[in-house]
C-alpha positions as MATLAB code, in Angstrom:
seq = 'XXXXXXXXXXXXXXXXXXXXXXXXXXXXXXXXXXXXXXXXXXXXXXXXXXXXXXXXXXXXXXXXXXXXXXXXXXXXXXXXXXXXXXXXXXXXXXXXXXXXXXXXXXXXXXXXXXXXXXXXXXXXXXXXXXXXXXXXXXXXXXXXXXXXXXXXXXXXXXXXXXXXXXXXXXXXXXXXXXXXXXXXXXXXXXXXXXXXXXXXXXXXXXXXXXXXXXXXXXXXXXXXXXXXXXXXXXXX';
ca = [
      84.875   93.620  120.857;
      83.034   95.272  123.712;
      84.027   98.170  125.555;
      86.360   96.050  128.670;
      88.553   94.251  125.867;
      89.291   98.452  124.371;
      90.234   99.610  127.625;
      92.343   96.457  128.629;
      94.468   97.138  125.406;
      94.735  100.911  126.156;
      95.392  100.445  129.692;
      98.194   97.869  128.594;
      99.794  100.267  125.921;
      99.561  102.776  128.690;
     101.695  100.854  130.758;
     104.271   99.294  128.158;
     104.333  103.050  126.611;
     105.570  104.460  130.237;
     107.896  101.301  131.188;
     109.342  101.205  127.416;
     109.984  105.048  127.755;
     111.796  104.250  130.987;
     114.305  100.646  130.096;
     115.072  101.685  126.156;
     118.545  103.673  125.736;
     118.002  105.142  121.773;
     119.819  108.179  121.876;
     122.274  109.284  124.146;
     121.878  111.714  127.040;
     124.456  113.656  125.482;
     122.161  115.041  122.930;
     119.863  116.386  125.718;
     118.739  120.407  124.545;
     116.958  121.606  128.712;
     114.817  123.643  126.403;
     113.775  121.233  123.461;
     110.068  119.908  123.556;
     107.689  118.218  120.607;
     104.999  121.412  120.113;
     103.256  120.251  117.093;
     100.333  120.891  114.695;
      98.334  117.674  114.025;
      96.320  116.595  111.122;
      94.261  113.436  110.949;
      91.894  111.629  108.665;
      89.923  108.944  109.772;
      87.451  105.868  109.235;
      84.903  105.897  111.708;
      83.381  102.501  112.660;
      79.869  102.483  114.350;
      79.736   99.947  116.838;
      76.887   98.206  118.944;
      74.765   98.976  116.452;
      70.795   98.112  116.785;
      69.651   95.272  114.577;
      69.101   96.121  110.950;
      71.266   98.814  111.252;
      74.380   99.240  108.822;
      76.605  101.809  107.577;
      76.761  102.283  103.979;
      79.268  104.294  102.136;
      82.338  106.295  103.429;
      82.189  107.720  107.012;
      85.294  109.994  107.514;
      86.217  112.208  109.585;
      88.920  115.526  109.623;
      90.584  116.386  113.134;
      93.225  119.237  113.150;
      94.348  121.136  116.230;
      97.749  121.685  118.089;
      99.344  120.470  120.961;
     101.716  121.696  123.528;
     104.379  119.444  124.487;
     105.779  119.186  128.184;
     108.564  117.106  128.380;
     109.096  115.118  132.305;
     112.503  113.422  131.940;
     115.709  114.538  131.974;
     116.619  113.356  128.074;
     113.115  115.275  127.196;
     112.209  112.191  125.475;
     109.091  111.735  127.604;
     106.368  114.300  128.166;
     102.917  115.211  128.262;
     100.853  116.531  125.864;
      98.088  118.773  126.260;
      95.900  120.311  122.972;
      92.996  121.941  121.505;
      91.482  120.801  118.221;
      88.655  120.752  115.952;
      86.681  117.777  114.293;
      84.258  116.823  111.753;
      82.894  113.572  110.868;
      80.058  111.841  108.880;
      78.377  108.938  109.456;
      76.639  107.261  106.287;
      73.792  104.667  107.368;
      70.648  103.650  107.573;
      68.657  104.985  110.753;
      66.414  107.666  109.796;
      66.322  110.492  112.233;
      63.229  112.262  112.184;
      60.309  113.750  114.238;
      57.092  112.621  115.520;
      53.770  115.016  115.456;
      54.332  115.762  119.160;
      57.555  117.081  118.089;
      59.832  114.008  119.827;
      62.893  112.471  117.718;
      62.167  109.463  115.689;
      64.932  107.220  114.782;
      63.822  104.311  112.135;
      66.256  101.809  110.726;
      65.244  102.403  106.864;
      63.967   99.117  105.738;
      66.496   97.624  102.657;
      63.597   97.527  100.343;
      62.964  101.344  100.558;
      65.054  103.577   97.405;
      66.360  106.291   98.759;
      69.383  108.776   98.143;
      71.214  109.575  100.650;
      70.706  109.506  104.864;
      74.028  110.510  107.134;
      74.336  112.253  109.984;
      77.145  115.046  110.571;
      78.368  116.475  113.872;
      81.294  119.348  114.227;
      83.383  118.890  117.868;
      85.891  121.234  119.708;
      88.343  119.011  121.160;
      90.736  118.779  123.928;
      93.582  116.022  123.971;
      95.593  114.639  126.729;
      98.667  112.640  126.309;
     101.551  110.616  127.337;
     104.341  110.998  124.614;
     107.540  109.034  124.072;
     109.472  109.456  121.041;
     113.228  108.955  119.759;
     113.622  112.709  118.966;
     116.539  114.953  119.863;
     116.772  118.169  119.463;
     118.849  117.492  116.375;
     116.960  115.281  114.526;
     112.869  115.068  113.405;
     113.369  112.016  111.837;
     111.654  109.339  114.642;
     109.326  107.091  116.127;
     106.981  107.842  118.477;
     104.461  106.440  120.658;
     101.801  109.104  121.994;
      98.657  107.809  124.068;
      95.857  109.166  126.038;
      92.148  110.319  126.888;
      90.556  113.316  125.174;
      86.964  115.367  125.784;
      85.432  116.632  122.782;
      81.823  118.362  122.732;
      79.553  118.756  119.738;
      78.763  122.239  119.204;
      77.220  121.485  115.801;
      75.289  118.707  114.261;
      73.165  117.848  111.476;
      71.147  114.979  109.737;
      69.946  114.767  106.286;
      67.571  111.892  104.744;
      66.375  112.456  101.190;
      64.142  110.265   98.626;
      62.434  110.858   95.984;
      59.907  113.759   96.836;
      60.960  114.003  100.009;
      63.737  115.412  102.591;
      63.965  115.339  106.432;
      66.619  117.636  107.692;
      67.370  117.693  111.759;
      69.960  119.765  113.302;
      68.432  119.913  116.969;
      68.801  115.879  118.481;
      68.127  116.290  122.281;
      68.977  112.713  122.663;
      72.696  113.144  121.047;
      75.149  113.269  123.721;
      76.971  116.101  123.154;
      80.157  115.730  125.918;
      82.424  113.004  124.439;
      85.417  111.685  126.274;
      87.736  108.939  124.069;
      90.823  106.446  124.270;
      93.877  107.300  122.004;
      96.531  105.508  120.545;
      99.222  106.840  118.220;
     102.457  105.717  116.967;
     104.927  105.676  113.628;
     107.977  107.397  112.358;
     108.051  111.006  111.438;
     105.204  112.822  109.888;
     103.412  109.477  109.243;
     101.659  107.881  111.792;
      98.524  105.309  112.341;
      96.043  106.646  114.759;
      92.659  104.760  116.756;
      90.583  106.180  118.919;
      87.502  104.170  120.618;
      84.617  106.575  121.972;
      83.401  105.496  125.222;
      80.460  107.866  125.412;
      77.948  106.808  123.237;
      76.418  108.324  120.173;
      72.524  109.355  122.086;
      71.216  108.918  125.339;
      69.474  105.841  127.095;
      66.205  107.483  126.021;
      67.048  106.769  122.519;
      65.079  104.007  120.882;
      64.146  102.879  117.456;
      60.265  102.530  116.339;
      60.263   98.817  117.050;
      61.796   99.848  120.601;
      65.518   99.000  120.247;
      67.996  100.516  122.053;
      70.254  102.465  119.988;
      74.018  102.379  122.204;
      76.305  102.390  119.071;
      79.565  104.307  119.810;
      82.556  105.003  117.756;
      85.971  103.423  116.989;
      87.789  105.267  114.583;
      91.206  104.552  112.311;
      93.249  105.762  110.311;
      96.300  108.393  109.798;
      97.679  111.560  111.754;
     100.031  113.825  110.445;
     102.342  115.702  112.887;
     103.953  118.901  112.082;
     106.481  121.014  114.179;
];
């Protein structure tokens, strides 16, 4: 899927999120608390999927990733049902795969797509992100009850403060933790929903992983980006 079809579905669970908030009568008014709002810690573990990936390139083992952070909840409606959401956070991830990140004798950044025939043990790259999330929330919540569903979805910016790659063979190691060409401001798509504490979570990346200036040995262009899945926790 390229990056217009990922922001046509956001945009369009933008829009049913804010008109579904709007026509659906859940809970009555009577419930309304003028002080209740959704402030929450948040916990999520995560696939990440490289995308747009170079020829020859493929990922290889588990890429995860660990986001935790809070986020303070400012309800817009009357019912308090409907808010926005507005966090800080921190993430890890690691990305398993085969492009070798290296440097030249001149001191540039190599990156080599490891050819399948080559043994080695282990080559992933790691990178450690502050990160600020923006959201539109709708939920089922009253102030008298935590048990319900929830839709949250938005934009965050994230910056790599920390990063590291690590190829090893036999004989042999390459560690880099200074990549000029990694693009260290990220901004993303969100997309949350479930009941409770358990909830499925995506986000699609729509800065990519290193600059234009990035290319591989045989001169490839090397735009991959992220789209990641998998489960957020939310505690109150």
């Amino acid at each position: 899927m390229n990056k217009g079809i990922y922001l046509t579905i956001f945009f369009s669970l933008f829009t049913f999120t804010m008109v579904f908030a709007q026509e659906t009568g859940f809970v009555s008014d009577t419930l309304t608390d003028d002080k209740y709002r959704e402030d929450q810690f948040y916990l999520a573990v995560t696939f990440n999927l490289l995308l747009n990936r170079p020829e020859g390139m493929e990922q290889n083992g588990f890429s995860g990733g660990l986001h935790l952070g809070y986020i303070r909840d400012m309800p817009i409606n009357k019912r308090r049902n409907l808010a926005i959401g507005l966090g800080a956070g921190y993430s890890m991830n690691t990305y398993n795969q085969n492009l070798l990140i290296g440097d030249s004798k001149t001191g540039d950044t190599t990156f080599e797509i490891i050819d399948s025939n080559r043994d080695y043990d282990k080559n992933w790259l790691s990178t450690y992100l502050v990160e600020f999330p923006l959201q539109l929330r709708w939920r089922t919540s009253t102030a008298k009850s935590n048990a319900f569903w929830r839709i949250y979805t938005g934009v965050q910016l994230s910056y790599i403060f920390a990063h590291k790659s690590n190829f090893q063979e036999t004989g042999n190691q390459i560690i880099n933790t200074d990549i000029p060409e990694l693009e260290r401001l990220k901004y993303a798509a969100t997309f949350s929903f479930g009941y409770e504490t358990f909830n499925f979570y995506f986000q699609y990346n729509l800065t990519p992983f290193f600059s234009a200036e990035a290319k591989t040995l045989d001169n490839q262009s090397i735009e991959i980006n992220n789209f990641k899945l998998g489960l957020i926790f939310y505690i109150l």
